[in-house]
C-alpha positions in Angstrom: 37.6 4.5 23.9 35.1 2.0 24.6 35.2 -2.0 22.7 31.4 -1.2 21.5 32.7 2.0 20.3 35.7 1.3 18.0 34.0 -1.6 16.8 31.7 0.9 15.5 34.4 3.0 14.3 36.1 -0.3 12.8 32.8 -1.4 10.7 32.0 1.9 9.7 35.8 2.5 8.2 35.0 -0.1 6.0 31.5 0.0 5.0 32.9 3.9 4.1 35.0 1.8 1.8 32.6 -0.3 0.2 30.5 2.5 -0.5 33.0 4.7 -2.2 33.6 1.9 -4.3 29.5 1.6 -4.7 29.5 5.2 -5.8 32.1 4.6 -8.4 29.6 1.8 -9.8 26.9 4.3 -9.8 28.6 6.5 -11.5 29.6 4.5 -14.2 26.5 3.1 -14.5 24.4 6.5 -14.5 24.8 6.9 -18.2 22.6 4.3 -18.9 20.5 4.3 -16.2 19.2 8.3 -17.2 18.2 6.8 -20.4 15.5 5.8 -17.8 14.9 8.4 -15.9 12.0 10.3 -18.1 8.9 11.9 -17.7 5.8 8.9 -16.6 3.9 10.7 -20.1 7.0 9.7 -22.1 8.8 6.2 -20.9 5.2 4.3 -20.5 4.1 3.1 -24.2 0.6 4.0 -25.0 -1.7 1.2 -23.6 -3.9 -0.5 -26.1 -7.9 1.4 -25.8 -9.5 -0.9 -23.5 -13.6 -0.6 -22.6 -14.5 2.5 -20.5 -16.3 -0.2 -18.1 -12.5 -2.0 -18.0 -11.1 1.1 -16.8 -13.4 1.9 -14.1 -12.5 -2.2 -13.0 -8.7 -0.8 -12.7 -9.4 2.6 -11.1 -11.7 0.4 -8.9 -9.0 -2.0 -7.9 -11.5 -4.7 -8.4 -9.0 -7.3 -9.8 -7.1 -7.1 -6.5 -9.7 -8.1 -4.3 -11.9 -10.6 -6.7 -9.1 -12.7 -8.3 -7.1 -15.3 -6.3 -3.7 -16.3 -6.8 -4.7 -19.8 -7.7 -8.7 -19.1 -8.7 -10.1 -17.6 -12.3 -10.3 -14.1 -13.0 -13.0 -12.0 -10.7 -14.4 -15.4 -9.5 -13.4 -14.3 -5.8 -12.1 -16.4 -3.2 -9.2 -13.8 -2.0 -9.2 -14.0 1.7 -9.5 -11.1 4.5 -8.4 -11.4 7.6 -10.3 -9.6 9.9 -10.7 -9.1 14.1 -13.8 -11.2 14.1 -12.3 -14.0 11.4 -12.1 -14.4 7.9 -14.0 -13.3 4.9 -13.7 -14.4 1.1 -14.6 -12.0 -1.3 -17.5 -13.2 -3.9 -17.6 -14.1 -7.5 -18.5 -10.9 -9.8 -18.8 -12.6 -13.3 -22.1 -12.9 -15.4 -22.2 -16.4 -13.7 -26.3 -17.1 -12.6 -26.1 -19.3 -10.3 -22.7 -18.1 -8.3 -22.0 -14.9 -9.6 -23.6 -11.6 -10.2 -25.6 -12.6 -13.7 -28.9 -12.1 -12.0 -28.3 -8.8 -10.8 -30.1 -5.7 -12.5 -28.2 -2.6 -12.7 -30.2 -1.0 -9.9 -29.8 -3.8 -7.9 -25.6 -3.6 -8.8 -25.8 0.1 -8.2 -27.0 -0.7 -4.6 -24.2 -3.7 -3.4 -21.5 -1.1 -4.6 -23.3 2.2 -3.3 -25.2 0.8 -0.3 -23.8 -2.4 0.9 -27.1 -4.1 -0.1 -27.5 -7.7 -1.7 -30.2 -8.5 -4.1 -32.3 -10.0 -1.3 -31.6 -7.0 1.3 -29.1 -8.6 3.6 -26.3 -6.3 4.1 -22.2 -6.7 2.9 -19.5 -6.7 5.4 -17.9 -3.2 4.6 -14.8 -5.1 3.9 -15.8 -4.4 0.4 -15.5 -0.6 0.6 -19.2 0.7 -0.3 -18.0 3.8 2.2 -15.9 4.8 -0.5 -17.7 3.2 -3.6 -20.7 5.2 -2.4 -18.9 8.3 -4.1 -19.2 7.2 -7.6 -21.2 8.8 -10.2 -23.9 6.9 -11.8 -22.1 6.9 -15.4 -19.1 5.0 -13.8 -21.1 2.3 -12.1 -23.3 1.8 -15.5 -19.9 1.1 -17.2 -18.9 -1.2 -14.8 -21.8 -3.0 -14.7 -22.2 -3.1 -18.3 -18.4 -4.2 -18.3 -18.7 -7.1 -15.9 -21.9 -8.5 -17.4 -20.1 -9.0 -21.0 -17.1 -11.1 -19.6 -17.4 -14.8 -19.5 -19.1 -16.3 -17.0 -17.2 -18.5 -14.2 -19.1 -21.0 -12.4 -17.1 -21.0 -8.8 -18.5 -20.8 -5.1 -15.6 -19.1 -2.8 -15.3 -20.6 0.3 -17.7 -19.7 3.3 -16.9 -17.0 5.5 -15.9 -18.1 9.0 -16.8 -15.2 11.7 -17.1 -15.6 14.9 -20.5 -15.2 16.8 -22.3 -12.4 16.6 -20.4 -10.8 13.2 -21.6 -13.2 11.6 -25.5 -11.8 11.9 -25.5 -9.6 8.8 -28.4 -8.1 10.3 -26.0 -6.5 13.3 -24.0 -4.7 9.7 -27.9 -2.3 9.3 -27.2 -1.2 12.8 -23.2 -0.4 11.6 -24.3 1.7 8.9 -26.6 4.0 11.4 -23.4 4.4 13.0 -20.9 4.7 10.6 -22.0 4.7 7.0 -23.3 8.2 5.3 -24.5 7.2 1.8 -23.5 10.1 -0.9 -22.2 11.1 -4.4 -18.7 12.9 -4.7 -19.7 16.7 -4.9 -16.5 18.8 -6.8 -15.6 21.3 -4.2 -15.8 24.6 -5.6 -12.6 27.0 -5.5 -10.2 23.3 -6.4 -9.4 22.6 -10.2 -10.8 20.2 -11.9 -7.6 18.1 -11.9 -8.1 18.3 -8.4 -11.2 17.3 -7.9 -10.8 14.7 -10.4 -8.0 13.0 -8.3 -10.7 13.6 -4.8 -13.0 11.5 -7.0 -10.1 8.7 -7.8 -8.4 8.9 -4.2 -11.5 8.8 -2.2 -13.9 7.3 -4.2 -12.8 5.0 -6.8 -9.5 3.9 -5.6 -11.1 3.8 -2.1 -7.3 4.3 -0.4 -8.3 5.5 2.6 -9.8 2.2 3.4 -6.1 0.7 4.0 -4.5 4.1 4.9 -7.3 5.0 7.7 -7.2 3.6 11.1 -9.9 2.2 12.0 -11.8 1.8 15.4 -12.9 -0.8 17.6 -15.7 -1.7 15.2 -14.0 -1.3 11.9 -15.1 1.9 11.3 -12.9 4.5 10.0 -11.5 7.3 11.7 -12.1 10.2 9.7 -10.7 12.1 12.2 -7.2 10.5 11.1 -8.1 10.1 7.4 -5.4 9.0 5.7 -2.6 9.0 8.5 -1.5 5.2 8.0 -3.5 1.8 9.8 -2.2 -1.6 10.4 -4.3 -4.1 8.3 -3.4 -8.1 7.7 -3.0 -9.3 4.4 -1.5 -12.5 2.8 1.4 -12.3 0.4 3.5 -15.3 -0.7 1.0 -17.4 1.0 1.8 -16.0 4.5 -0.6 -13.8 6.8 1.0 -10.9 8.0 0.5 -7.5 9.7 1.2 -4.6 7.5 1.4 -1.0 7.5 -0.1 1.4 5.2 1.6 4.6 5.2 0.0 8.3 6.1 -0.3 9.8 2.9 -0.7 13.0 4.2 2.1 16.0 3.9 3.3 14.7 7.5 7.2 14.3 8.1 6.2 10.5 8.4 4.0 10.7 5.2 4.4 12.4 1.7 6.2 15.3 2.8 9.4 14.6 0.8 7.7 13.1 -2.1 7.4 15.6 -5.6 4.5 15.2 -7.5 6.2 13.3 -10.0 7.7 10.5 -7.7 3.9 9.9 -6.7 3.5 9.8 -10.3 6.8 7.6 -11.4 5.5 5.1 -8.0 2.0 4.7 -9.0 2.2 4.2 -12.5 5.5 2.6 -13.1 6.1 0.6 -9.4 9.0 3.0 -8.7 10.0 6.4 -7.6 13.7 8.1 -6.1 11.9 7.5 -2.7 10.5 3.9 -2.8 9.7 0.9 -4.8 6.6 -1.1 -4.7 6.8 -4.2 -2.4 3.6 -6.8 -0.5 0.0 -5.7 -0.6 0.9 -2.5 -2.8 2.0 -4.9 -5.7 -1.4 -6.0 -6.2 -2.8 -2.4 -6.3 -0.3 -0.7 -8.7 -0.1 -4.0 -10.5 -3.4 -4.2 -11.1 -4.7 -1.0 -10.4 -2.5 2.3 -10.8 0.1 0.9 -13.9 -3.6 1.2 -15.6 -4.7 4.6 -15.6 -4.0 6.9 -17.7 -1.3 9.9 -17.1 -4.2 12.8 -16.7 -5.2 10.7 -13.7 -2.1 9.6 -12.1 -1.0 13.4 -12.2 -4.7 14.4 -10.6 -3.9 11.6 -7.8 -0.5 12.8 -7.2 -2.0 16.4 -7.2 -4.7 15.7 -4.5 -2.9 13.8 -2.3 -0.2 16.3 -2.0 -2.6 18.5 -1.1 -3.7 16.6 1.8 -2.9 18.7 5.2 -0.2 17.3 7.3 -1.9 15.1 9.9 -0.4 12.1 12.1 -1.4 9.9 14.8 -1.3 11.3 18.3 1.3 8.6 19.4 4.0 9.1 22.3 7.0 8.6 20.9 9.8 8.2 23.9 13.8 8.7 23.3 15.0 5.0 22.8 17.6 4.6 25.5 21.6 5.6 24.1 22.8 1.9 24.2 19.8 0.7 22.4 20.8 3.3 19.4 24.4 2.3 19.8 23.8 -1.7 19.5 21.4 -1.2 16.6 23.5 1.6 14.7 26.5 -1.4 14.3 24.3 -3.7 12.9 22.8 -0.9 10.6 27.0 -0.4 9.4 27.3 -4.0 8.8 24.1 -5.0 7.1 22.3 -1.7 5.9 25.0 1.2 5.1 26.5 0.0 2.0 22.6 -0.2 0.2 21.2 2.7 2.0 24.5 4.4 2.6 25.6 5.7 6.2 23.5 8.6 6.0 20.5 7.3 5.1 20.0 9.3 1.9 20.2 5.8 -0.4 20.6 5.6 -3.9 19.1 5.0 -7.4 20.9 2.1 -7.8 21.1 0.3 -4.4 19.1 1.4 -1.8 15.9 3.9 -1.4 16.4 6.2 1.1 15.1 6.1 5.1 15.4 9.5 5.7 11.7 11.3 6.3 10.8 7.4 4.6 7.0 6.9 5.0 7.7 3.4 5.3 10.2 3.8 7.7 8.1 6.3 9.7 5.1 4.6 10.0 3.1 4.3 13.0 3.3 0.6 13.1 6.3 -0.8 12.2 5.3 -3.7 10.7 6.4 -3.2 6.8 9.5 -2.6 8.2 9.8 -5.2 9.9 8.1 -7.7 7.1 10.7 -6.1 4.8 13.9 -6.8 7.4 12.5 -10.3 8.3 11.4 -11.1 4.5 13.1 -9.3 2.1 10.8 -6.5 0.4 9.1 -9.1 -1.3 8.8 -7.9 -5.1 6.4 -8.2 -7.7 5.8 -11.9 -9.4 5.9 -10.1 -12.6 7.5 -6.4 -13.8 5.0 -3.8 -13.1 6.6 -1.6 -16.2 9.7 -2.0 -18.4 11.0 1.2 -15.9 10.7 -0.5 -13.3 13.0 -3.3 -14.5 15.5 -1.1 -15.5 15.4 1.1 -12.6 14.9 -1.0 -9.4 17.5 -1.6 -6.6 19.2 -4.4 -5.8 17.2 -7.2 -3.9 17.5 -6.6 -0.2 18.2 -10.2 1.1 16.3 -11.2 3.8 17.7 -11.5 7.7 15.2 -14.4 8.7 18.5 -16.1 10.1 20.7 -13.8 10.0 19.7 -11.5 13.0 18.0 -11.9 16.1 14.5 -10.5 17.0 16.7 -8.3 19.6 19.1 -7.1 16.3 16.3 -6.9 14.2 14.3 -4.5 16.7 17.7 -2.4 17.5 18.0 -1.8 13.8 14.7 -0.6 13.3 14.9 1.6 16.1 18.0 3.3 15.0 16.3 3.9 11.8 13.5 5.2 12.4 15.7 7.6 15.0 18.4 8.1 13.4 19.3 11.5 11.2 16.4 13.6 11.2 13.8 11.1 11.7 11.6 10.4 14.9 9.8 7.4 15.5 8.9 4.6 18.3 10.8 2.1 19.7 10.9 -1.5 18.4 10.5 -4.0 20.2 11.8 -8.0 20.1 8.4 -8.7 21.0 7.0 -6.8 18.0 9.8 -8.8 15.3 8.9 -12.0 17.3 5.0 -11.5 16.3 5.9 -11.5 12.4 8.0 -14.5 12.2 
């Protein structure tokens, strides 16, 4: 027998120990954990009735995007990191001067439909009027209506800094010939009307395919590949970082394992059997999802998993035996007592990796961000449930393992069991340090 191997053989006696001993935790634990475990409709207390226009702000994820961690409500300021440099979203309050105050409706109506400013100039489709463009006339009257009674907030966000030529918003007319089709969300005839109402919140609204679309050379979308994961940067804890956004497809590598009500439990509470919510999604369920009310969590959950199963044409190579070997005895050491040696997790420890979008994805780079950083959490619970049910803080292995340990872990577990995925490489971990 080989040294590598009965180390292997060593570590994996006792991290068989520990979780045995785990499991008896568990199990002991269980009875008041399934006090938990109930239907989204019956563990989430009725939300107090908030303006019709406020709810259209959470379907509309608008918080996310025009609130900074350190600015006023909707004032804007959040930064975007972009290929051709960075872009600060604006101000929507009733403010005159800064805001959106002087806007009519119509004029409203055309920045969130059209991409167009008061004065004609085009928006950078970072603010997703390819998606907005779906929604119906009512919703964006409520909206506006909503956002003109708020208080006002005097506050210019910082200036844009694009390089030369994006920053001609003149060249963004010539983007739209190419890659912008303005329209209203049809219902597709022969789909429900739950269905259609969770199209109309998935692809219009909610706008998710604008972080779970890969995009092209240009930004554009690939429609082609709706919905099949992308690799966008975002800042979380103060840190700009490459992450990616899962295919939300019925791929192996997508939602494929997912039930309708662990899309529910995930959206609406921050946490499912298959994954809590952790970096850019905190924002969006925090904000967002947690908001909506059950009918349309169950009509998102219900579209989505009727997405057709559709990934990335990406050659995925056999990583070589020694590189599985090295990065399945770190896996034992650090990983196996949380996720358990076969990958299946727990409710109490560890989600599992096995068919794990997360896992899966085409780019790596949640996983790695999670490895390198700890999943980073939400600042604040996103439900009562979510408190009661969520795992236990995955440290982080900044120091503890190299970028060489880190990619040989990640390689095994995206190979490992039944799952298939590309190689990591050092070079990749050393990128996200």
């Amino acid at each position: 027998m080989s040294d590598a191997r009965f180390i292997l053989l060593c570590f994996r006696s006792a991290v068989t120990c520990r979780w045995v001993t785990r499991q008896m935790f568990i199990a002991l634990s269980n009875a008041s954990i399934a006090l938990f475990l109930l239907p989204v409709s019956s563990v989430v207390a009725a939300r107090d009735s908030i303006d019709p226009g406020q709810y259209i702000l959470y379907a509309g994820g608008c918080i996310s995007c025009h609130t900074s961690d350190t600015g006023p409500d909707l004032a804007g300021g959040v930064p975007f990191e972009m290929p051709f440099g960075r872009i600060y979203s604006t101000n929507i309050t009733p403010d005159v001067e800064t805001g959106i105050g002087g806007w009519s409706n119509e004029q409203f109506a055309n920045a969130m439909r059209k991409g167009i400013l008061p004065d004609g100039g085009h928006l950078y489709p970072v603010f997703p009027y390819t998606s907005y463009t779906l929604i119906s006339d009512e919703d964006i009257d409520l909206l506006y209506n909503y956002l003109m009674s708020i208080p006002p907030v005097r506050f210019v966000p910082p200036d844009n800094a694009l390089r030369f030529p994006f920053d001609q918003r003149w060249l963004i007319g010539a983007w739209k010939r190419l890659f912008f089709d303005e329209s209203r969300f049809v219902p597709a005839t022969g789909q429900s009307d739950q269905w259609n109402r969770g199209a109309y919140l998935v692809e219009g609204l909610g706008h998710c395919g604008a972080c779970h679309t890969p995009r092209g050379l240009l930004g554009n979308e690939k429609q082609q590949l709706a919905m099949t994961g992308a690799t966008y940067r975002d800042e979380v804890d103060g840190k700009f970082l490459d992450w990616s956004a899962t295919n939300l497809t019925q791929a192996g590598s997508g939602l494929k394992l997912w039930s309708n009500g662990q899309i529910e439990e995930y959206l609406k509470l921050g946490f499912s059997e298959r994954a809590g919510v952790f970096g850019p999604m905190n924002r969006v369920v925090l904000n967002s999802t947690s908001h909506l009310h059950d009918e349309d969590i169950i009509a998102m959950a219900v579209y989505l998993k009727s997405l057709p199963a559709l990934e990335q044409n990406m050659s995925v190579s056999k990583p070589a035996p020694d590189v599985m070997r090295r990065g399945e005895i770190v896996y034992d050491v650090h990983c196996g007592i949380c996720h358990q040696p076969n990958g299946e997790g727990a409710i109490t420890t560890g989600p599992p990796l096995v068919g794990s979008a997360v896992a899966l994805a085409p780019d790596p780079a949640s996983l790695i961000n999670i490895t390198l950083y700890g999943p980073q959490l939400p600042h604040e619970p996103v439900s009562p449930q979510w408190q009661a049910r969520r795992w236990e803080a995955m440290e982080s292995y900044y120091d503890t393992l190299t970028d060489s340990e880190v990619a040989e872990v990640l390689t095994y577990i995206r190979n490992a069991w039944t799952n298939s995925g590309s190689v990591v490489t050092a070079e990749q971990v050393r990128r996200q340090r």
